[in-house]
C-alpha positions in Angstrom: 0.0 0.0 0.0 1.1 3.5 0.6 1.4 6.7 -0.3 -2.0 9.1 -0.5 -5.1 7.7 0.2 -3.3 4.2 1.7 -6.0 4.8 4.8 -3.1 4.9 7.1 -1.0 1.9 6.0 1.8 1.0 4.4 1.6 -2.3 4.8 -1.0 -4.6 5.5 -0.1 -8.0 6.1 -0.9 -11.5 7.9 1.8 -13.4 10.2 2.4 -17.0 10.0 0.0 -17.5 12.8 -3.1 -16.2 11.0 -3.1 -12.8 12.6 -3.2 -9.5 10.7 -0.5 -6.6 10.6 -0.9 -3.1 9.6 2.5 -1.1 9.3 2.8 2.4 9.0 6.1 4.2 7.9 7.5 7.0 8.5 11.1 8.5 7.2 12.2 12.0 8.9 15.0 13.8 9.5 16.9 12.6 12.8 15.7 15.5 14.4 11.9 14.9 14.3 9.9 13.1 16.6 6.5 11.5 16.0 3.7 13.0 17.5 0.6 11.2 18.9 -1.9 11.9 16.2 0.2 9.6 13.9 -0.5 6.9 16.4 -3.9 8.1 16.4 -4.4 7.5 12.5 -2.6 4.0 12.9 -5.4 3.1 15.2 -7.9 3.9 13.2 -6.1 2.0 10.4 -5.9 -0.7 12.5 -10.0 -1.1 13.2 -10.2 0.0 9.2 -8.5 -2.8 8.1 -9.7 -5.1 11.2 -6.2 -6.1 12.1 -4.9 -8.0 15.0 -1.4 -6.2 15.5 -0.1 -2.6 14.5 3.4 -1.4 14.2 4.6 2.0 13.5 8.1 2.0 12.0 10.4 5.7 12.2 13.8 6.2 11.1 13.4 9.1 14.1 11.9 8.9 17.5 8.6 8.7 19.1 7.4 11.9 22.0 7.2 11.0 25.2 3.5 11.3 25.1 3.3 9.3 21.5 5.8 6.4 23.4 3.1 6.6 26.2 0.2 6.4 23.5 1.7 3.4 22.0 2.1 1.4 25.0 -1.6 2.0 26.2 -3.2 0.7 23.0 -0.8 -2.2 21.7 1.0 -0.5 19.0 4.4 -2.0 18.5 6.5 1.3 18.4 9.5 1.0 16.2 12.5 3.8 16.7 15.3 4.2 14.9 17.2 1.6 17.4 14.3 -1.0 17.5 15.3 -0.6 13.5 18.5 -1.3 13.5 18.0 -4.3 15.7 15.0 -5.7 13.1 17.1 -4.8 10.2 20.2 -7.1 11.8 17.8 -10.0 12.4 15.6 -9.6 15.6 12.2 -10.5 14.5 9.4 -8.2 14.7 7.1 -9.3 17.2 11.0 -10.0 19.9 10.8 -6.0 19.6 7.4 -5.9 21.6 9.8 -7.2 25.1 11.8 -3.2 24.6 8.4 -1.8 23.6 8.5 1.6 25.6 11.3 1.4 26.9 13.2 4.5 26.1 15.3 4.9 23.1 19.1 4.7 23.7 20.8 5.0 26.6 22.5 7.3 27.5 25.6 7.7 25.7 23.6 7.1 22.5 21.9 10.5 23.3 25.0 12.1 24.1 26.5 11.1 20.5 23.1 11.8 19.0 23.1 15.4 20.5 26.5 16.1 19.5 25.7 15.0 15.6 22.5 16.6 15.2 22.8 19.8 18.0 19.3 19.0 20.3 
């Protein structure tokens, strides 16, 4: 899917055990964070399409409030480090254990800070 119009999905998908995904996706600048209505519209996708699971996937971060928002209704929340651990092999659904719980410690924020100045 994707793209305008794609209802608030980029992916819509079923798991080997039957149940349904929907996947939204979102590339910004390192800088950015996701705010909570974007985890709003992924749960409306997720009663749109009448899936089981939801995940939103960021190259960025996710706002305190939008982590919070995530963890209170079952969306898998997927930073940029929860990305690089999927990307080198950890499967989707092991990602749910570090749900909410932060993102980075903290000399990866100190590094992050010094790279992008916030």
């Amino acid at each position: 899917m994707g793209g305008a119009n794609d209802n608030g999905a980029d992916v819509v998908g079923r798991l080997p055990d039957g149940r349904t995904l929907v996947i939204q996706c979102k590339r910004y600048t390192p800088s950015s964070t996701i705010a909570s209505r974007e985890l709003r519209d992924l749960l409306g996708a997720k009663v749109h399409f009448g899936a089981d699971l939801t995940a939103f996937v960021t190259t960025t971060r996710f706002s305190r409030p939008s982590q919070n928002f995530a963890v209170q209704h079952g969306i898998l929340a997927v930073h940029r480090d929860h990305l690089g651990l999927w990307n080198n092999g950890a499967s989707l659904l092991s990602l749910s254990e570090v749900n909410g719980r932060g993102q980075g410690d903290s000399r990866h924020r100190a590094r992050w800070k010094r790279a992008y100045g916030r």
